[in-house]
N, C-alpha and C positions, 0 to 999 in steps of 0.2 A: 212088385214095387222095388226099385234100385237104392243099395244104398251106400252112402257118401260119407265119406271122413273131412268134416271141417276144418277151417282154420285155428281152431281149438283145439287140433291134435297137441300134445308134448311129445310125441314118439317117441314114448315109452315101450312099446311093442307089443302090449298085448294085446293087442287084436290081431296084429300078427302070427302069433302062438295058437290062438283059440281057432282060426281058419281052417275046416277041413279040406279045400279045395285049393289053397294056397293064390286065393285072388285077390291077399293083400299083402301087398312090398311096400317097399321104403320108398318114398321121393325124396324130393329136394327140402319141401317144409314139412311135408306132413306126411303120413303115412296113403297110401291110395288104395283101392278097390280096380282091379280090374274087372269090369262090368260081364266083360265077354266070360271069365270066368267065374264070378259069383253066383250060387244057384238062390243065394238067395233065400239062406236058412234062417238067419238072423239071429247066430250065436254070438257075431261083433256086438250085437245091439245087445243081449238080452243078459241076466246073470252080472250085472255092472261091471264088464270088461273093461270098460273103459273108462280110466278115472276121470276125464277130462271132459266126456259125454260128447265127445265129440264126431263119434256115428249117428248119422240120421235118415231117415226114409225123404229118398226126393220124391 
């Protein structure tokens, strides 16, 4: 299952940081997942990386 950074990012960066694979950069609003490179471990999600909760399973 794929997962998505909302429009409820703050792009604070930590889910940036906690990526082993480096399949999340910066965008324009919000922080991204590059699909092609996420395996799909679900460290973004898990351990409340994200204070914003704004990683989710599509």
């Amino acid at each position: 299952m794929a997962y998505k950074i909302t429009e409820y990012c703050v792009k604070c960066g930590s889910c940036f940081f906690i990526c082993p694979v480096a399949a999340i950069s910066e965008g324009q609003d919000t922080y991204v997942i590059d699909q092609e490179k996420c395996t799909q471990c679900g460290k973004c999600l898990t351990d409340n990386h994200c204070p914003a909760w704004a990683i989710v399973k599509e």
